[in-house]
C-alpha positions as CSV (number, residue, x, y, z in Angstrom):
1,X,17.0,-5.8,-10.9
2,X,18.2,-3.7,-7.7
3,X,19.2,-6.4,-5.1
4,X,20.1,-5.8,-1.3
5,X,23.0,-7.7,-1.1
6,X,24.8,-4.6,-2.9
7,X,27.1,-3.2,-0.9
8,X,27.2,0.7,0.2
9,X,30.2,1.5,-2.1
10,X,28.4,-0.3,-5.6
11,X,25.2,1.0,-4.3
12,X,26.9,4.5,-4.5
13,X,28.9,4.4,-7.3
14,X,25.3,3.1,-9.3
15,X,23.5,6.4,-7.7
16,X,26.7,8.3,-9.1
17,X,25.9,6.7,-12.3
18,X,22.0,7.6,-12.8
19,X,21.3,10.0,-15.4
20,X,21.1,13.5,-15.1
21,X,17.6,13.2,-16.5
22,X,15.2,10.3,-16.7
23,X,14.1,12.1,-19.7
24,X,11.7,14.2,-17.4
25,X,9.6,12.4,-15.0
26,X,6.0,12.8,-15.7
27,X,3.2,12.6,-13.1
28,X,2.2,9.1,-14.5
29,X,5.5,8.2,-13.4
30,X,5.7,9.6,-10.3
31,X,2.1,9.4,-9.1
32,X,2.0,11.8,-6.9
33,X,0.0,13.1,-4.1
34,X,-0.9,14.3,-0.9
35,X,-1.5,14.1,2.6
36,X,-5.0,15.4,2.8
37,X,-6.0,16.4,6.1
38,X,-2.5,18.5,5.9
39,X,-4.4,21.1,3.2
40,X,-7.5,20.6,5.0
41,X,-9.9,18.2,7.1
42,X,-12.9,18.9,4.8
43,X,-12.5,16.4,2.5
44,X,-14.3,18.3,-0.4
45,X,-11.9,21.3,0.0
46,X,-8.9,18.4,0.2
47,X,-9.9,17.2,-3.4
48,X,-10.5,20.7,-4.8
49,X,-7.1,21.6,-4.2
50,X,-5.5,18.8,-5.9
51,X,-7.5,18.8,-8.8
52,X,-6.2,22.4,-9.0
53,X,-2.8,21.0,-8.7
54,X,-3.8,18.7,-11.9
55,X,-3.2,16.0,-8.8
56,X,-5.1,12.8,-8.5
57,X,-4.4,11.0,-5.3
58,X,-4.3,11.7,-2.2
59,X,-3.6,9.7,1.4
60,X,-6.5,9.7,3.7
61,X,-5.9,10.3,7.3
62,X,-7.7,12.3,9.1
63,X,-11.3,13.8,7.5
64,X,-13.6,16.3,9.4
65,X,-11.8,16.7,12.9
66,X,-11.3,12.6,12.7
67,X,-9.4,9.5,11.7
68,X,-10.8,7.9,9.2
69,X,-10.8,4.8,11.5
70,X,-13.1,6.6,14.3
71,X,-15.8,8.3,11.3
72,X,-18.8,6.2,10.6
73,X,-18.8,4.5,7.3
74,X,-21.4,6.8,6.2
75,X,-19.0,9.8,6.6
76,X,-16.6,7.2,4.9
77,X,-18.7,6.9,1.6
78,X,-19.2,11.0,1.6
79,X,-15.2,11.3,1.7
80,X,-15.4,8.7,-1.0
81,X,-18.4,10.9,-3.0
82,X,-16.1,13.9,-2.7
83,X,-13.1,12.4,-3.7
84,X,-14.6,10.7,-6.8
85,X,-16.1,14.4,-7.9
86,X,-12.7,15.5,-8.7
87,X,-11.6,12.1,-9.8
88,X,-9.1,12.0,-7.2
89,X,-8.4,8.2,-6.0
90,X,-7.4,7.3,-2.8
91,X,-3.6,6.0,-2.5
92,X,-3.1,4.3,1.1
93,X,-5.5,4.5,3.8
94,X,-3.5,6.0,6.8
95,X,-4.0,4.1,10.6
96,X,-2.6,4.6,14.0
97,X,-2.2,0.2,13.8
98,X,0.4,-0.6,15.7
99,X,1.8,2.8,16.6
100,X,1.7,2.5,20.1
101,X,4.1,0.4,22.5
102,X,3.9,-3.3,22.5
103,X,1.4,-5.1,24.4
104,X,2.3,-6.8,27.3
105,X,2.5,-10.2,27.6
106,X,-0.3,-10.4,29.8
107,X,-4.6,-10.5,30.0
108,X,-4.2,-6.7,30.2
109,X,-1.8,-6.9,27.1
110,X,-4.2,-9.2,25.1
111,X,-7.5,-6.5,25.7
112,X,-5.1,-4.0,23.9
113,X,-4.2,-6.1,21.2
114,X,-7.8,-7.1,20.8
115,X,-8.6,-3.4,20.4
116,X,-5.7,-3.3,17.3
117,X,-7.2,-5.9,15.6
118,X,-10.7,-4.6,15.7
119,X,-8.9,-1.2,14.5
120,X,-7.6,-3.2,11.7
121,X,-10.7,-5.0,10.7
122,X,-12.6,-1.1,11.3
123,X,-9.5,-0.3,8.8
124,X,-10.2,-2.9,6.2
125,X,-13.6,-2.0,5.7
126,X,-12.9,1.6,5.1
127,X,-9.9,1.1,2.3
128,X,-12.8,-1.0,0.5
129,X,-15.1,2.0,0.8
130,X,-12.1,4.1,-0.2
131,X,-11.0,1.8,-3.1
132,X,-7.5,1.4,-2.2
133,X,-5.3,-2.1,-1.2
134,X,-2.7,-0.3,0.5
135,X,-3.1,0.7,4.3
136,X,-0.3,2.4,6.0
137,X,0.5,1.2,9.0
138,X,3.3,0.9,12.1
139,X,6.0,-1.5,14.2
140,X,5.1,-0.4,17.1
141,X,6.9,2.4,19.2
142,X,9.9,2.4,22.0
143,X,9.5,3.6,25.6
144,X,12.2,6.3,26.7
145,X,15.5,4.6,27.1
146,X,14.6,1.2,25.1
147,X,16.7,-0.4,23.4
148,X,15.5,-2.6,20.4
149,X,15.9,-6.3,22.1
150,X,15.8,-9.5,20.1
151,X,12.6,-10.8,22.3
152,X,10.2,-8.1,21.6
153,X,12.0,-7.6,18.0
154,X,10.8,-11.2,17.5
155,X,7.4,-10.8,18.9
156,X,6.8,-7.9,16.5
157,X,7.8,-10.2,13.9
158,X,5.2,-12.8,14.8
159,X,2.2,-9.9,15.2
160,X,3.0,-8.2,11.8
161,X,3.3,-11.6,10.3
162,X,-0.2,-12.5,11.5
163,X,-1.5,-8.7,10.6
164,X,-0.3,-9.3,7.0
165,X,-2.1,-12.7,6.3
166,X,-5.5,-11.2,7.7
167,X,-4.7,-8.2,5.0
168,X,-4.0,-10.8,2.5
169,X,-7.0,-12.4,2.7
170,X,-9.2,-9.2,2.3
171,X,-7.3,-8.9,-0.7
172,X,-5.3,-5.8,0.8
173,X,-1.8,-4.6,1.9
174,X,0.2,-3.7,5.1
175,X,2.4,-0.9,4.9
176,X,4.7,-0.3,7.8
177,X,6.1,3.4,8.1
178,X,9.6,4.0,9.4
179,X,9.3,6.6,11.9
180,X,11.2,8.2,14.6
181,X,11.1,6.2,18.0
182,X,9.6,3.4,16.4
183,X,11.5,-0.1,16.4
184,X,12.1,0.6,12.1
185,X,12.7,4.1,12.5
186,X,15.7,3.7,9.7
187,X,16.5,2.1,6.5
188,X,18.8,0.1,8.2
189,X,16.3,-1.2,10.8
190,X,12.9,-0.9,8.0
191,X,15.2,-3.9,6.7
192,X,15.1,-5.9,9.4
193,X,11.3,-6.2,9.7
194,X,11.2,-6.9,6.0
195,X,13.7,-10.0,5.9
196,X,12.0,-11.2,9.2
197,X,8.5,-10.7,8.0
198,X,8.0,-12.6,4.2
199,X,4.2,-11.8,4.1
200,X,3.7,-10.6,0.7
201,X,1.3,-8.7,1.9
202,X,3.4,-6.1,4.3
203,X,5.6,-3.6,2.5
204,X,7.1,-0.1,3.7
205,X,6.3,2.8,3.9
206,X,9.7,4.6,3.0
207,X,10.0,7.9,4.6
208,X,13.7,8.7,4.5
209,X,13.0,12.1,5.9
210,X,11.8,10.1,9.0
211,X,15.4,8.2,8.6
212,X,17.2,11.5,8.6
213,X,15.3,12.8,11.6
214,X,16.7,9.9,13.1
215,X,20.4,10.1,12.3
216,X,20.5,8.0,9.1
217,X,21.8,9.3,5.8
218,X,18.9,8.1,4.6
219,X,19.7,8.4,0.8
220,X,21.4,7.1,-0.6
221,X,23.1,4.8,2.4
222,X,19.6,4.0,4.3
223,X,18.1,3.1,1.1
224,X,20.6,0.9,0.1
225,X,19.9,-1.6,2.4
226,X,16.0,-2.0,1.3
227,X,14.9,-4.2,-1.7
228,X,12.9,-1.4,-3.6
229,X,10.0,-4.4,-5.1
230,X,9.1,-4.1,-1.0
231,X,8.8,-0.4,-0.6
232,X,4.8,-0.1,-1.1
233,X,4.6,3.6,-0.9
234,X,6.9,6.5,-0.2
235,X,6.2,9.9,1.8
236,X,8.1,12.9,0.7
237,X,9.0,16.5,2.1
238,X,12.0,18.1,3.7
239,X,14.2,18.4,6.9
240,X,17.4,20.7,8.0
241,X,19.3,21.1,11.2
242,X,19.8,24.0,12.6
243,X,23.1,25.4,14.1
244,X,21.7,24.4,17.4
245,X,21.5,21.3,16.5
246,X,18.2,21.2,16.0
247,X,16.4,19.5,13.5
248,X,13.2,20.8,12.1
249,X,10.7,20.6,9.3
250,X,10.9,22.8,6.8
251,X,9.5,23.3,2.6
252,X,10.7,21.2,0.4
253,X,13.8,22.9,-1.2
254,X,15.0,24.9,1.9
255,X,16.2,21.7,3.7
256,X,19.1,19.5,3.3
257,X,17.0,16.4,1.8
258,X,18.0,14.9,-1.7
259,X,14.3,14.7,-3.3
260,X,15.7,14.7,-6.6
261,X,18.1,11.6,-6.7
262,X,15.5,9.6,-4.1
263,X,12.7,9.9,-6.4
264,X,15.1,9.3,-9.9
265,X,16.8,6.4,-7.5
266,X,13.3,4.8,-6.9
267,X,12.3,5.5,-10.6
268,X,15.4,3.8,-11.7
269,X,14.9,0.9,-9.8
270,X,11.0,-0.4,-11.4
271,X,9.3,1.7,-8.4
272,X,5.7,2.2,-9.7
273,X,2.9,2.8,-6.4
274,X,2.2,6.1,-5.5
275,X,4.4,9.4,-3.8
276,X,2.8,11.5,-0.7
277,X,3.6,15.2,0.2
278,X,3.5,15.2,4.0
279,X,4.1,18.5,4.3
280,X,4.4,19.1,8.1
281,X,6.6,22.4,7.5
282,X,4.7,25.1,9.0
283,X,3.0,28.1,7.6
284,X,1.8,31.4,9.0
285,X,-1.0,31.4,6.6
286,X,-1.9,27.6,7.7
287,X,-2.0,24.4,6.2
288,X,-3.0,24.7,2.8
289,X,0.0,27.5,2.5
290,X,2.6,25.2,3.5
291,X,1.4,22.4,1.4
292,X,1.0,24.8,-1.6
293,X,4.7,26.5,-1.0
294,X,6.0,22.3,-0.5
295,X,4.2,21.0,-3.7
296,X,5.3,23.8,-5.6
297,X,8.7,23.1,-5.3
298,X,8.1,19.2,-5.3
299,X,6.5,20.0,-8.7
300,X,9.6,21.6,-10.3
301,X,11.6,18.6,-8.4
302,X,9.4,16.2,-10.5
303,X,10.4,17.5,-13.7
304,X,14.5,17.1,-12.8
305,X,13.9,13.3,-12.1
């Protein structure tokens, strides 16, 4: 078993070590999916797509012009209608819990964390409608020029600890995203919630692209520091940087992100739950283009794992 106390150098020398081939990865091992609102907001063309793809999950985020949070259960139940129609299952509910700043300390502070855990609770019902245990979720963002200080680290701590058990008694799961200007934006920091929060009940959501937009060589260095059996779900695309120095999205294939020896790495190491496409590059032709030219490529990546 793959245990966080190895240290970057063994943690390299094992990546080194992984076979070329995993005797080609099959979509029942990498269960893969997509993003749906990023081929389309109609849920019905969403699920046509991947079942043309031979695809049979997909993450639900926004459907018809909404999140899924702020539709009705009744629209909730047609997504779910649609969905079952071409047998595609939902993988992780996507929320917006937790992705703003932390609440203040204060009776204003406590009306906005009353609102997240209605949002939560609005959240749980529509996973059950959905039939998935997984919901991803956030650690809250920075405000330009904060610094990540033990106090509110520690408060976040206590709040995702308390989110986590309410999850685990619903019979569902937490699953914190690392993303750029959020206190876990990193491998590195993704860590830090997870040994400070032991709820079974909250994973990650590994996005190591998110760690690279962030300045982490996410793989295989950010990785190293996170106990796999805690990554609950993993989102995959691509990044490069230009000579400007910027850093943009771009189809997977064309940037500078390691897809194949992440997904063989995560394969390697027992990971089982499910992969999302969240395409984000841009395409003249729209979304549905841009996810089509990403999964593509993500396909043929599939079958060098």
């Amino acid at each position: 078993m793959f245990h966080t106390s190895l240290d970057r150098r063994g943690f390299l020398a094992l990546a080194a070590a992984l076979p070329a081939s995993l005797h080609a990865a099959t979509l029942a091992q990498v269960r893969l999916g997509v993003t749906s609102d990023e081929i389309d907001e109609d849920v019905d063309v969403a699920a046509k797509f991947l079942r043309s793809f031979g695809l049979g999950y997909a993450e639900i985020r926004n459907i018809w012009g909404k999140y899924n949070t702020s539709q009705p259960l009744e629209k909730v139940k047609e997504a779910r209608m649609l969905l079952d129609a071409q047998s595609v299952k939902t993988s992780i509910l996507g929320t917006p819990f937790f992705r703003g700043t932390l609440p203040a300390e204060s009776p204003a502070g406590q009306k906005e964390l009353d609102a997240q855990w209605k949002l939560l609770d609005d959240a749980f019902d529509r996973a059950e409608i959905l039939g998935t245990t997984k919901l991803r979720t956030f650690g809250f963002m920075m405000k330009p020029g904060e610094t990540a200080m033990e106090k509110a680290l520690g408060r976040i701590y206590e709040l995702e600890t308390e989110a986590a058990r309410r999850a685990k008694k619903r019979g569902l799961r937490l699953v914190v995203e690392n993303l750029v200007g959020s206190y876990f934006d990193t491998g590195a920091n993704a860590a830090k919630l997870l040994k400070n929060v032991k709820e079974e009940a909250l994973g990650l959501t590994w996005d190591p692209n998110n760690a690279g937009m962030a300045g982490e060589v996410s793989y295989p260095e950010g990785y190293a520091k996170l106990d796999p059996a805690r990554i609950f779900h993993v989102h995959l695309r691509d990044w490069k940087k230009g000579p400007d120095g910027k850093v943009d999205w771009t189809f997977v294939g064309e940037g500078t992100f390691d897809n194949v020896g992440q997904i063989r790495a995560l394969v390697k190491h027992g990971y089982k739950e499910n992969f999302t496409l969240e395409t984000h590059a841009k395409h003249p032709d729209g979304k549905a283009a841009a996810t089509r030219k990403s999964l593509t490529a993500l396909l043929e990546v599939v079958k060098k794992v």
